[in-house]
C-alpha positions as CSV (number, residue, x, y, z in Angstrom):
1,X,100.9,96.7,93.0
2,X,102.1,94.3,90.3
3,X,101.7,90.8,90.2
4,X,105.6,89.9,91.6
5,X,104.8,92.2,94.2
6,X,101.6,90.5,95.0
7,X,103.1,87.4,95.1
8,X,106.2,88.5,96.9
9,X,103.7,89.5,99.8
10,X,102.1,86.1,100.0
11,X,105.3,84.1,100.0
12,X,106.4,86.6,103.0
13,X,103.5,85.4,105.0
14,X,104.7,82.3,104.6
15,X,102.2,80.7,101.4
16,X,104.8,78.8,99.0
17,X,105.2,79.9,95.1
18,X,105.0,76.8,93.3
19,X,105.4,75.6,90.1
20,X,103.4,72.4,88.7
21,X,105.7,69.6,90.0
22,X,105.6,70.7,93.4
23,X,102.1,72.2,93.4
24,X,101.4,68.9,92.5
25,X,103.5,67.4,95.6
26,X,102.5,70.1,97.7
27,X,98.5,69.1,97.5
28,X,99.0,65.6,97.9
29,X,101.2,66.4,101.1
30,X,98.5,68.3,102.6
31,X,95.4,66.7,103.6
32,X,93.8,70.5,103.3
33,X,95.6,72.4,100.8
34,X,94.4,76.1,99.4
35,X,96.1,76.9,95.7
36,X,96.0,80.1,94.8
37,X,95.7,81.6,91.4
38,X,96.6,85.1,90.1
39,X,96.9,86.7,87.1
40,X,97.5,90.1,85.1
41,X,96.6,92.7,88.1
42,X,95.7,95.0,85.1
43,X,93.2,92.0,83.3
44,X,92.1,91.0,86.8
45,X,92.0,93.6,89.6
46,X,90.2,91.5,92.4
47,X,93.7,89.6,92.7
48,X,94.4,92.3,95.2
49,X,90.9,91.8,97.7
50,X,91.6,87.7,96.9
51,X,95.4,88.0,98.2
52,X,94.0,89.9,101.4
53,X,91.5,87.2,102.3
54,X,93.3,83.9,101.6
55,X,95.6,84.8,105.1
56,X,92.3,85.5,107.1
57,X,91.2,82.2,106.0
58,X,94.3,80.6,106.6
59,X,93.9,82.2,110.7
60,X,90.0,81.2,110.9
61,X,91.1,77.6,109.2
62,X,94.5,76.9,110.2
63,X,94.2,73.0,108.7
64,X,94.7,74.4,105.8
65,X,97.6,74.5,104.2
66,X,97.9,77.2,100.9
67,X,100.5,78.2,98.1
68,X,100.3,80.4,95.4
69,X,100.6,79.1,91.7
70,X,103.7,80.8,90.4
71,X,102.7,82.9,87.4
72,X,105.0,80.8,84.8
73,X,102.8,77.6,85.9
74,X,99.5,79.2,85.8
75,X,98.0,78.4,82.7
76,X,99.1,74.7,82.9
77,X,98.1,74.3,86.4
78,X,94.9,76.1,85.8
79,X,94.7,73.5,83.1
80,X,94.8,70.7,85.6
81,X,92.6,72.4,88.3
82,X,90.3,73.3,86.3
83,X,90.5,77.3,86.8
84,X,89.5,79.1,83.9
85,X,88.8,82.7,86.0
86,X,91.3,84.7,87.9
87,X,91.8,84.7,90.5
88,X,90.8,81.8,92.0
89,X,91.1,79.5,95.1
90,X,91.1,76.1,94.4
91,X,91.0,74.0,97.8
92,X,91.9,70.3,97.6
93,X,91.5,67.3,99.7
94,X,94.5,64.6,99.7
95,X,95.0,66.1,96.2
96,X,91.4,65.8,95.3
97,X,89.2,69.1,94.2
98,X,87.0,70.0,96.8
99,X,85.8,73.6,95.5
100,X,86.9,76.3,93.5
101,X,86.0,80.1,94.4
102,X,86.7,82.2,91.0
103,X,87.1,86.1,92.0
104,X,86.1,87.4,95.7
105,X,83.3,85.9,97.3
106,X,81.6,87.8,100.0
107,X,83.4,86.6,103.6
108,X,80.2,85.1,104.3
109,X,80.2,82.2,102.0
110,X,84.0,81.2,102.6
111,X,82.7,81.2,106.5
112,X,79.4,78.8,105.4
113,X,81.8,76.3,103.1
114,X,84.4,75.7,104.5
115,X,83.7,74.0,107.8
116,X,81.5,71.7,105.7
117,X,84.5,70.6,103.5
118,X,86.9,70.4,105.6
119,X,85.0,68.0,107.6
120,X,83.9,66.2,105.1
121,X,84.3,62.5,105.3
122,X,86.5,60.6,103.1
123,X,86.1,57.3,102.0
């Protein structure tokens, strides 16, 4: 599968392809938002298990609200996020990092972080 067609997939289920003015206007929109970053499928195989998981996480944590860096805007929006592995999730609070997962983490941890950061308390 190449990285259009990866992509492609996710925007079919729904996950917005942004560029960096509206990934920027997309995670301050959001008071939970997942980014998603890909790369070269051939440079960075785990795209593939990454781009399975982020839907089951959307299901187990439906507050969250994620969109997939489109591949033009990647290296400037990893700039900003502060990705420098692929893939990586990058989840944001009211535009504000929260965490960053760089290549597949075991189910178990996104289970164990998650609830804790999305209940986090602002302010």
């Amino acid at each position: 599968m190449s990285l259009p067609q990866l992509i492609e997939r996710l925007s079919a289920q729904g996950l917005p392809v942004l560029d960096r003015d509206a990934a920027r206007a997309f995670v301050h929109s959001h008071e939970h938002a997942l980014l998603c970053f890909f790369n070269d499928p051939k440079a960075f195989p785990e795209n593939f298990d990454v781009a399975v998981v982020v839907p089951e996480l959307l299901k187990s944590f439906p507050v969250i609200h994620a969109a997939v860096a489109e591949p033009q805007a990647v290296a400037g929006l990893a700039l900003v996020y502060g990705v420098n592995i692929f893939p990586s999730l990058v989840l944001l609070r009211n535009g504000e990092v929260q965490q960053s997962w760089a290549r597949i983490q075991p189910w178990g941890v996104y289970q164990q972080q998650l609830p804790a950061l999305l209940n986090r308390n602002t302010g």
